[in-house]
MMTF fields as JSON, N, C-alpha, C and O atoms, coordinates in Angstrom:
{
  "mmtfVersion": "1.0.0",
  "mmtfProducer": "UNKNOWN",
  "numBonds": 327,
  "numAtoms": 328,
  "numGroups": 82,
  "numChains": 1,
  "numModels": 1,
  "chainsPerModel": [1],
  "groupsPerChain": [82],
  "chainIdList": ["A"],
  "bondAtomList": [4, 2, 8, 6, 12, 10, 16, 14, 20, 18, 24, 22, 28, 26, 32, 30, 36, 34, 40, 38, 44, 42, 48, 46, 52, 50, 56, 54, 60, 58, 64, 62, 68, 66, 72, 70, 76, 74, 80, 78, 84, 82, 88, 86, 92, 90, 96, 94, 100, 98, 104, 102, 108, 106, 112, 110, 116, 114, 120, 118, 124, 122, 128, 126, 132, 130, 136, 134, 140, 138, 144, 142, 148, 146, 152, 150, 156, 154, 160, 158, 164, 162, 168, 166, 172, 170, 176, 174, 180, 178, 184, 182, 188, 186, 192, 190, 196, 194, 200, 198, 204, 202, 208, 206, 212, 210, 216, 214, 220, 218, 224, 222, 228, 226, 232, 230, 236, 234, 240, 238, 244, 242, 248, 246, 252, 250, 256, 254, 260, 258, 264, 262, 268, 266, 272, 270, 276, 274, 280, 278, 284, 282, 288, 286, 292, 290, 296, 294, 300, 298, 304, 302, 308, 306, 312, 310, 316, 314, 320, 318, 324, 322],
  "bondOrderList": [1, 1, 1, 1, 1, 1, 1, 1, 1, 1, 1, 1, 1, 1, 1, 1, 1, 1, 1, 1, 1, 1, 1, 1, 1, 1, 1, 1, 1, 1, 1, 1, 1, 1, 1, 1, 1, 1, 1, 1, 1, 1, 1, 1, 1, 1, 1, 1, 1, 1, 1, 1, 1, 1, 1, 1, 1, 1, 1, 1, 1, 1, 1, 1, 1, 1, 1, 1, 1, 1, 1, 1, 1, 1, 1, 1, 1, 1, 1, 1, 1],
  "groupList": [{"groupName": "UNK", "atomNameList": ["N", "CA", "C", "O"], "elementList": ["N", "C", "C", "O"], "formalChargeList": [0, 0, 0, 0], "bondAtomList": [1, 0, 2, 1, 3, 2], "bondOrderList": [1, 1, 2], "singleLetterCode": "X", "chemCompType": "L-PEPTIDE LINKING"}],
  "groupTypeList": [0, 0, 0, 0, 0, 0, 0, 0, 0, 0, 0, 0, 0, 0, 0, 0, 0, 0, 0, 0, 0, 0, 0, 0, 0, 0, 0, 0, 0, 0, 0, 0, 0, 0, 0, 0, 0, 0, 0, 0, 0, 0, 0, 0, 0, 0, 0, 0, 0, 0, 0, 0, 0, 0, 0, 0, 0, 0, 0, 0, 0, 0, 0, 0, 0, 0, 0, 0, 0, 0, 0, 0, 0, 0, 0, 0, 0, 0, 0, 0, 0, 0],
  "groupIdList": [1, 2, 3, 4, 5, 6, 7, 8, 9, 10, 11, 12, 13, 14, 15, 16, 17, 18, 19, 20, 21, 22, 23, 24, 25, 26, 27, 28, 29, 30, 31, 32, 33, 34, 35, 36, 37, 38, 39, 40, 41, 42, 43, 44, 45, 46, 47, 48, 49, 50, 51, 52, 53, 54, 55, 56, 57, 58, 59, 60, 61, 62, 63, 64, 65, 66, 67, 68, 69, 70, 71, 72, 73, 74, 75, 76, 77, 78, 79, 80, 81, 82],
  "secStructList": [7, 3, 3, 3, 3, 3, 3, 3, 7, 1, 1, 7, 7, 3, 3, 3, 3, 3, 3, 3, 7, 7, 1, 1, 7, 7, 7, 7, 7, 7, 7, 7, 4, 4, 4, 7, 7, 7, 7, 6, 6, 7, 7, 7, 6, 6, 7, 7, 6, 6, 1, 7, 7, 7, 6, 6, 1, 7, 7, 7, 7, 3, 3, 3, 3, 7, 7, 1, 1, 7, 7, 7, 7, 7, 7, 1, 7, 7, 7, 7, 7, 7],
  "xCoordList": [74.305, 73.756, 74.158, 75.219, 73.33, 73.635, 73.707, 72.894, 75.138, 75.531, 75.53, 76.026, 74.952, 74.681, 75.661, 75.712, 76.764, 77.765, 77.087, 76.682, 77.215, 76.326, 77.096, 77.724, 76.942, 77.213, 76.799, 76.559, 76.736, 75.9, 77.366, 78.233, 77.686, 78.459, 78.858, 78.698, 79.39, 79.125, 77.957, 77.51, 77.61, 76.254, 75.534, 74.581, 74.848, 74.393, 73.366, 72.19, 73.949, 73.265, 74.273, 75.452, 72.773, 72.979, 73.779, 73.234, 74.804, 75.18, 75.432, 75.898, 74.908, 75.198, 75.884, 76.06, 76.301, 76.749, 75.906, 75.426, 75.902, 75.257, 76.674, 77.508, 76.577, 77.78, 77.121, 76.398, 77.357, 77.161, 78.021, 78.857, 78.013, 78.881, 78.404, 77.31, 79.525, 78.918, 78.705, 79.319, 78.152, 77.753, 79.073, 79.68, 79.448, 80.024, 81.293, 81.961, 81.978, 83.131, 83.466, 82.99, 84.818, 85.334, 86.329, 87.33, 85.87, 86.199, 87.14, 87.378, 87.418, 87.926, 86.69, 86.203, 86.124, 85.012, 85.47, 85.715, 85.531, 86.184, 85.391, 84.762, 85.196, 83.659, 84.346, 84.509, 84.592, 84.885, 84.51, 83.28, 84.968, 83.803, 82.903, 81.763, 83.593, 82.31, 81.365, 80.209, 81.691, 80.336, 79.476, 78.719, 79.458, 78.557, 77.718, 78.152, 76.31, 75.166, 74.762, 75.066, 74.1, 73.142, 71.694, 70.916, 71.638, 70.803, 68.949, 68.163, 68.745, 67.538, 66.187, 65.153, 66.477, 65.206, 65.268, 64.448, 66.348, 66.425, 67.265, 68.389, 66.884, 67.916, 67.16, 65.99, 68.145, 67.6, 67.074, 67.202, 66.323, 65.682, 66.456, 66.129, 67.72, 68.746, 69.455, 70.087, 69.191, 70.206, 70.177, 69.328, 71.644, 71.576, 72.005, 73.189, 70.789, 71.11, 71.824, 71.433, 72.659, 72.954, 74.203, 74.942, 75.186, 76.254, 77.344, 77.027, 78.455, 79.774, 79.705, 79.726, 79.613, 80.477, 81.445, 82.426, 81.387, 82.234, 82.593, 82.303, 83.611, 83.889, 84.857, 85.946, 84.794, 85.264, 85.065, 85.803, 84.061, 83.269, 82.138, 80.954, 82.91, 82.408, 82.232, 83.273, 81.106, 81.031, 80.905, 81.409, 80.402, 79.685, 80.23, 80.723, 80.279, 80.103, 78.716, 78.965, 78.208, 77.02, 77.059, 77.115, 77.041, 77.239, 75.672, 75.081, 75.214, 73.764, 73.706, 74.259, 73.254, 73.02, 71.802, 70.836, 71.437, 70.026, 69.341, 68.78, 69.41, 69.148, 67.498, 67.398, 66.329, 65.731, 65.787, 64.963, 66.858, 67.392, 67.823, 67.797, 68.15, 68.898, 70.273, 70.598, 71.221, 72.575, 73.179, 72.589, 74.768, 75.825, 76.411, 76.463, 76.854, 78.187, 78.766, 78.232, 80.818, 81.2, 82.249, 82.704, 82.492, 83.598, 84.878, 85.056, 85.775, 87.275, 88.458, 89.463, 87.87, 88.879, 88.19, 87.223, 88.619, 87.591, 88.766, 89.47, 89.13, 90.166, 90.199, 90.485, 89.928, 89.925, 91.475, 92.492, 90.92, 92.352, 91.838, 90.735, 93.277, 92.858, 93.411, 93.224],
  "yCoordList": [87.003, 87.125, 85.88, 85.29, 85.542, 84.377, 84.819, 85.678, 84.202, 84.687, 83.429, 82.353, 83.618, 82.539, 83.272, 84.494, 81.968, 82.128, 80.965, 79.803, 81.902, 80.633, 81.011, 82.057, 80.088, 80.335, 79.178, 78.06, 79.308, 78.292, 77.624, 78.431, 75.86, 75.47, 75.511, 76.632, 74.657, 74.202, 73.367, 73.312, 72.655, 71.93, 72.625, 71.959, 73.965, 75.048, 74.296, 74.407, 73.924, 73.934, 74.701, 74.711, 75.441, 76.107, 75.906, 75.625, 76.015, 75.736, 76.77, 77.793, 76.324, 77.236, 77.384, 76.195, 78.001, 77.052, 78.573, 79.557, 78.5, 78.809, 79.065, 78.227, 79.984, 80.178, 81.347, 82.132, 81.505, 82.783, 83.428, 82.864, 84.212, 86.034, 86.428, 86.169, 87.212, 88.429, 89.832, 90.057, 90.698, 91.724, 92.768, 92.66, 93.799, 94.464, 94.162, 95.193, 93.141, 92.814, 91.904, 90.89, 92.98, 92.497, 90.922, 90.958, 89.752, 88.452, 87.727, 88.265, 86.502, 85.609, 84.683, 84.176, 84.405, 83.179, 82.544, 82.934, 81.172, 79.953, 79.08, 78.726, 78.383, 77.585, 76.413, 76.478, 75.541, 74.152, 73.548, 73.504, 72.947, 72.674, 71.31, 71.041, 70.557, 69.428, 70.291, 69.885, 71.255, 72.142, 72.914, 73.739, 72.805, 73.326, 72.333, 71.219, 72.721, 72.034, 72.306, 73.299, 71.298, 71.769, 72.835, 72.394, 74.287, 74.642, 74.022, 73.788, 73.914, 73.076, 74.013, 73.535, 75.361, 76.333, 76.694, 77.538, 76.127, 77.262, 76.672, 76.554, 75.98, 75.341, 76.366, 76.737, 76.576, 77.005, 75.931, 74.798, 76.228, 75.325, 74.319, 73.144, 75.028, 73.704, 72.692, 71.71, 73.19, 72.463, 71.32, 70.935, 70.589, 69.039, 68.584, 68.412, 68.361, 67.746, 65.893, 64.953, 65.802, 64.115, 64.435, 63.803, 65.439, 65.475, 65.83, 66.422, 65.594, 65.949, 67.08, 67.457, 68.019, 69.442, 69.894, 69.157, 70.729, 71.779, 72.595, 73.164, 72.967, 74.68, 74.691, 75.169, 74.379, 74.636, 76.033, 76.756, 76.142, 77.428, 78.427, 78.709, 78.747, 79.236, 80.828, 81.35, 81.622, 83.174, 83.944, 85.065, 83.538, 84.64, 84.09, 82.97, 84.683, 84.043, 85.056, 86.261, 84.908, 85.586, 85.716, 84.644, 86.756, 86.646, 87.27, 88.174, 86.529, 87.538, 87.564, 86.547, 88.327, 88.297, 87.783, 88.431, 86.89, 86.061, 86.335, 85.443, 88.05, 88.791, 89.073, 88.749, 89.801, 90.385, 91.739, 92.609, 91.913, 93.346, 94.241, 93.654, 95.37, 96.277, 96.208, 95.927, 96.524, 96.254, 96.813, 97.369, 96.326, 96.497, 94.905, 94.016, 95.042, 93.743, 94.083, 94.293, 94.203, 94.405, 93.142, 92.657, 92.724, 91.796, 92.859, 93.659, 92.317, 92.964, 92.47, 93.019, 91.046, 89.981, 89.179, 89.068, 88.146, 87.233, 86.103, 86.525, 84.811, 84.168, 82.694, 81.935, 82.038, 80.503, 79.865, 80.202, 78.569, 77.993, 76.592, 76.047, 76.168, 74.948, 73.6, 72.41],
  "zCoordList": [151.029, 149.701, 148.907, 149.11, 148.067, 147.192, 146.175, 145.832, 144.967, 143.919, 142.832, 143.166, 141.525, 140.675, 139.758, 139.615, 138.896, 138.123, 136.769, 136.815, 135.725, 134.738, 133.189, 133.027, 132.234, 131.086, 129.99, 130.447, 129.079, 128.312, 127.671, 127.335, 127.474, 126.644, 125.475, 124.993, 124.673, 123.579, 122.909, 121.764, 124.266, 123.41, 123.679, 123.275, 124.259, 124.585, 126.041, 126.385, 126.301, 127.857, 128.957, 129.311, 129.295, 130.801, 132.019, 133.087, 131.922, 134.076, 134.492, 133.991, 136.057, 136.727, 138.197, 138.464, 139.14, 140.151, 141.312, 140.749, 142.165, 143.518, 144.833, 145.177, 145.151, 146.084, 146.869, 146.256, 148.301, 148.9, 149.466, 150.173, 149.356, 149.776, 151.04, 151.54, 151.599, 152.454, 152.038, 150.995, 152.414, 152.093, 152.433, 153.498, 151.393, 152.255, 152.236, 152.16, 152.273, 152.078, 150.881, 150.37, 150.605, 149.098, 149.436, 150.151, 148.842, 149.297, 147.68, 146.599, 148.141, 146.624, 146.402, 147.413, 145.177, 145.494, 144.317, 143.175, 145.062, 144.046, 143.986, 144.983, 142.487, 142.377, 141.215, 139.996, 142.046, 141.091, 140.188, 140.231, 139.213, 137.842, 138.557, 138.176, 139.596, 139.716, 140.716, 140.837, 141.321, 141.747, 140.758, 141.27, 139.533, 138.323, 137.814, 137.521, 137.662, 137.553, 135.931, 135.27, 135.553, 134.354, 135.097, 135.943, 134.506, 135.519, 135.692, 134.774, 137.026, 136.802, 136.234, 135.769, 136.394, 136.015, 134.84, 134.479, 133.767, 132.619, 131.986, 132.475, 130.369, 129.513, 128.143, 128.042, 127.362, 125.935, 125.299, 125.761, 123.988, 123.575, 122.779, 122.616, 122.212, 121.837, 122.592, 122.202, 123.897, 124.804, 124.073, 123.269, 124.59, 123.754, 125.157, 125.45, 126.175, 127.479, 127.699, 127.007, 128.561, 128.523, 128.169, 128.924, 127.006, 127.177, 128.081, 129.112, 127.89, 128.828, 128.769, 127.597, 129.617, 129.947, 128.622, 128.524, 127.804, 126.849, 126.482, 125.429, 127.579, 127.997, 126.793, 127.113, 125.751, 124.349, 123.755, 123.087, 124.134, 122.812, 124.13, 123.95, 125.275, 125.939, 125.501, 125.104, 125.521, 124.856, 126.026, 126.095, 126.766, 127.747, 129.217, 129.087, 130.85, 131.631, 132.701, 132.688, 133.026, 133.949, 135.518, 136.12, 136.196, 137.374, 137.802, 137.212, 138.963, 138.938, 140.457, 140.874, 141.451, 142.642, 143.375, 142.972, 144.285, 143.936, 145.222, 145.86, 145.744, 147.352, 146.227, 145.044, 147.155, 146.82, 147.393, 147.113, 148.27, 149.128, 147.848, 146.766, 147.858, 146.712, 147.16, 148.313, 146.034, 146.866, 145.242, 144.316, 145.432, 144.596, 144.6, 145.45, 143.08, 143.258, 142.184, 141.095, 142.694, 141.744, 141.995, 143.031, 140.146, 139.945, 139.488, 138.569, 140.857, 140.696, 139.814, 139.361, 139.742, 138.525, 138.501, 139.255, 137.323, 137.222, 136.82, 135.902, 137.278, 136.68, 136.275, 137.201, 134.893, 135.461, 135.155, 134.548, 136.082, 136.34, 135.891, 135.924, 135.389, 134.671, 135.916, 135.662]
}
């Protein structure tokens, strides 16, 4: 299964990063900040694209599952590390 992790910055652009799972088993998934993208399908209309990364004023983080199978996913912790 493929799992998309996303949240909008401070300059309100989109990233997102792409990682895959197995099914079925409860795992650790670790996703590096130079593995986070500006996302290419989906910026809000303020984005202020071209800037640095500004996990300053981060509100939200998004986890979405990207199977078209039916399934479950649960987050058991969630942790960042600086």
């Amino acid at each position: 299964m493929r799992l998309s992790i996303s949240f909008v910055d401070r300059n309100h652009v989109a990233y997102t990063a792409w990682t895959d799972v197995k099914a079925d088993v409860w795992q650790p998934v670790r996703v590096a900040f130079d593995e986070i993208r500006p996302n290419p399908y989906f910026q809000p209309p303020d984005a202020r694209l071209g800037l640095a990364i500004d996990v300053s004023d981060v509100r939200f983080v998004a986890f979405a599952p990207q199977d078209r199978t039916s399934g479950r996913l649960a987050i058991g912790k969630f942790v960042v590390l600086k």
